[in-house]
N, C-alpha and C positions, 0 to 999 in steps of 0.2 A: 646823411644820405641826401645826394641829391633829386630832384624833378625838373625834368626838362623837357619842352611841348615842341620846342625848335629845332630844326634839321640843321640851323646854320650854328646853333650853340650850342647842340650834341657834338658836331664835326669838331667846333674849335675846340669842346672839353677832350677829345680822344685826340687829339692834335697835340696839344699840352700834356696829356699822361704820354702820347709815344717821344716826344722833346725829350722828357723824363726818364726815358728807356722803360716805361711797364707795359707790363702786357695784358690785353685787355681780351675779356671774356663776356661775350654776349647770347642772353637767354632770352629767345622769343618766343613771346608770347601773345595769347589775346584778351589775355586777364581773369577773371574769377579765377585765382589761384587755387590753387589745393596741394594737397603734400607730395603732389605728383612732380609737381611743378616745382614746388622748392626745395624736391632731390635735386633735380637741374640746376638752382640755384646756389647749395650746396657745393656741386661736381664744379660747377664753375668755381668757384671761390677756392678749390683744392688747384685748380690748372692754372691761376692767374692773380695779376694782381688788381689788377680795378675789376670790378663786377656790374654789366649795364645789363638791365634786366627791361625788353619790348614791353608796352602794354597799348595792343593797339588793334582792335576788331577789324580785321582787315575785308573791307567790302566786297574786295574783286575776287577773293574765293569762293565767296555766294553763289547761289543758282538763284534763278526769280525762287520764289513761294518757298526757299527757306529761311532759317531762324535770325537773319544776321540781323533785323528792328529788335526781337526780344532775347538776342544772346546777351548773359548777365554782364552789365557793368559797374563794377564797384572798386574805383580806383581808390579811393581813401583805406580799405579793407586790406585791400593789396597791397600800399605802401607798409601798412603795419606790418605786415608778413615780410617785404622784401628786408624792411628793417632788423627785425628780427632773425635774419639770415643775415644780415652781412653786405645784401648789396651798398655800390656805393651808388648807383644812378638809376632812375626808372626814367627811362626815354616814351613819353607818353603823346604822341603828335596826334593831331587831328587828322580827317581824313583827306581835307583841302590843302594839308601842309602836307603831304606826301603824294594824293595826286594833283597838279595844275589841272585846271577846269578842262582845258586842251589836250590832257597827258595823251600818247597815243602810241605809247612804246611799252612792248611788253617781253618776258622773257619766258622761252617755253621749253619746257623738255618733252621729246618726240618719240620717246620708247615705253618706258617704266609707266610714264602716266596714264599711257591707253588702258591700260588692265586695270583691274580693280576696284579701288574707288573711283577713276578716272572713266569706268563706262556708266557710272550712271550719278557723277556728279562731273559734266563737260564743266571745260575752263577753271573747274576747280584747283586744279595743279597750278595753271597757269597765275591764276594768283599767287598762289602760294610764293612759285618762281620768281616771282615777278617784285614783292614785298620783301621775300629775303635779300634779293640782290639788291634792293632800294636801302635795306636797316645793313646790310655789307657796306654797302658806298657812303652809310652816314657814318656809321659805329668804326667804321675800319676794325673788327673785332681780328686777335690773333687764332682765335677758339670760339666756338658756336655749338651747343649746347640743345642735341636736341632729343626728345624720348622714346624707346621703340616702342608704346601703345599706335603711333602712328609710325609703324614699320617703312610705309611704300612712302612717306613724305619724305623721310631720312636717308632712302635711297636714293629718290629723284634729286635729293640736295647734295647729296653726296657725289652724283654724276654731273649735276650741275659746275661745280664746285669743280671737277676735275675738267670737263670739256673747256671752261672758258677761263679754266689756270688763274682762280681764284684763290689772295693767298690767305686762307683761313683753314682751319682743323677741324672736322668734326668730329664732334666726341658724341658715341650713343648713349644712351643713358638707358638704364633698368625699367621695366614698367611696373610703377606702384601701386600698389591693392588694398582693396576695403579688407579687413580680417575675411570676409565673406567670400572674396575670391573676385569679388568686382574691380575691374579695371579701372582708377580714376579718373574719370572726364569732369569739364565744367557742365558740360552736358546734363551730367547724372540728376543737376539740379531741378531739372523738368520732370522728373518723377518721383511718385510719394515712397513712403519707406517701402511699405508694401512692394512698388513694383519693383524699387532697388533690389528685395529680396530675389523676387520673381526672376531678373535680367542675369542672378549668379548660373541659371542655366548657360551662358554663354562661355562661362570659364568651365566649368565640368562636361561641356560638350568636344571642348578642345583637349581637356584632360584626356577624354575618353578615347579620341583622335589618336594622342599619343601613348595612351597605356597599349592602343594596339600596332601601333609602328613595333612599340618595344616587343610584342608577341613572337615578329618578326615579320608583320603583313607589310609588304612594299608596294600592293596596289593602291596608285592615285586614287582612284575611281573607290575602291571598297572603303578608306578612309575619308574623304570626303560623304561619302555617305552617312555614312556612321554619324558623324558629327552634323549632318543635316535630320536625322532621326533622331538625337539626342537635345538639338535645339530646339528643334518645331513645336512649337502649342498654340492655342490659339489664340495666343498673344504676341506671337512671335513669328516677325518676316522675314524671310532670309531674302537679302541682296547678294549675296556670295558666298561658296566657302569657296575655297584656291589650295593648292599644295604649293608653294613657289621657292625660287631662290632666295637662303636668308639674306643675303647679302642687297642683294639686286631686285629684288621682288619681282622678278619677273617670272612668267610661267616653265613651270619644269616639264618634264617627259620622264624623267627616271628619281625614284627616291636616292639624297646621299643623307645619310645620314649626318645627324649633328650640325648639318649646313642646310638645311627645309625647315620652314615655315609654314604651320597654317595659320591662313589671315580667314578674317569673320568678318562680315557686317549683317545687319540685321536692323529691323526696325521692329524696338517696343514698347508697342504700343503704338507713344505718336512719338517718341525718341529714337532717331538714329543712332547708335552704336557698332565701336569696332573693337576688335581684338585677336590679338594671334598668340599662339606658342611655337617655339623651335621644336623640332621632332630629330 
């Protein structure tokens, strides 16, 4: 397996596998891995033939006064793991090797991003957008690999992706769980066992969501509730619940079944966390 910190010798290694006719699948990420992560590594490895796996804390999705100085870095842990899956390349750039000091070009998506996380983490998307289409133009990836715990980013990439007839595939991936019903984040790491325990409210909130769609309740409103009275304690902030398009994550007006999402954020403790289930 390879490491490589260069945009110009990532380019020339995916320049020589496409010479070779393979086909290359890239998994981005911001590193502290977990099993969440290296299902995506896996799905990749089923879709392709070279495997480049991101590791790269991207600054521009930041807000001030959040974690991006203390988000966990540990690239030597990481390689271990990509290896043990199979990757063939961890593409690990700096943050100067991807922005020029002068950089002053960004890419935004204008719909999907306003809702959700996008109203109370501004510009957040726009990095997002913005770093995909930078690891698109280095990786030239045939397939991009990315997981629905973050439902509305996979949207926005997905609309991205078709508005500027970008030629890559997105593949969603499954969202993987502690046994406890927690959602896998690099996140999670900022809280002790205890409050991991604590935060499995957020999955049986959403369980609860859907054990009543199944009753056959189709109101937004009474569903949304429910799972804001099943999350709330006083360790727990709610940023959002949403009923929305699974697809689109955008806001609905009528339940369809089998194609609605509830998405979640929430802050607990001092940990932001998110999560959804289809309904």
């Amino acid at each position: 397996m390879k490491i490589i910190s260069s945009p110009k010798e990532m380019k020339e290694f995916s320049a020589s596998m496409k010479a070779e006719g393979k086909k290359i699948a890239l998994v981005p990420t911001m590193g502290a891995l977990h099993n969440g992560h290296l299902s995506l590594i896996d799905i990749a490895r089923q879709n392709a033939d070279i495997v480049v796996v991101s590791i790269f804390v991207n600054p521009t999705q930041f807000g001030p006064n959040e974690d991006y100085d203390k988000y966990p870095r540990q690239l030597q842990a990481d390689a271990e793991k990509c290896e043990e899956h199979n990757a063939d390349v961890i593409f690990a750039p700096t943050p100067d090797e991807i922005y020029l000091k002068d950089a002053s070009t960004f890419v935004n998506e204008e719909q999907i991003s306003q809702h959700l996380c996008g109203k109370s983490r501004p510009k957040h998307f726009r990095g997002v957008t913005t770093v995909v289409t930078i690891l698109f133009n280095i990786v030239k990836p045939d397939v991009a690999v990315f997981g629905e715990k973050d439902a509305q980013q996979v949207s926005i990439i997905e609309r991205m992706v078709r508005d500027l007839f970008m030629d890559v595939q997105i593949i969603r991936a499954p969202i993987i769980r502690e046994e406890s019903g927690l959602a896998l984040s690099s996140r999670n790491k900022y809280m002790t066992k205890m409050e991991q325990d604590g935060a499995t409210r957020i999955r049986k909130a959403l369980l609860a969501g859907k054990e009543l769609v199944d009753t056959g309740v189709t109101n937004l409103d009474r569903i949304k509730a429910l799972v804001i009275h099943k999350v709330t304690d006083a360790k727990t902030r709610v940023i959002y619940v949403e009923v929305v398009d699974a697809k689109t994550s955008l806001p609905i007006s009528e339940l369809n079944i089998g194609k609605s999402r509830i998405s979640i954020a929430v802050w607990y403790g001092e940990t932001r966390l998110i999560d959804n289930i289809i309904i």
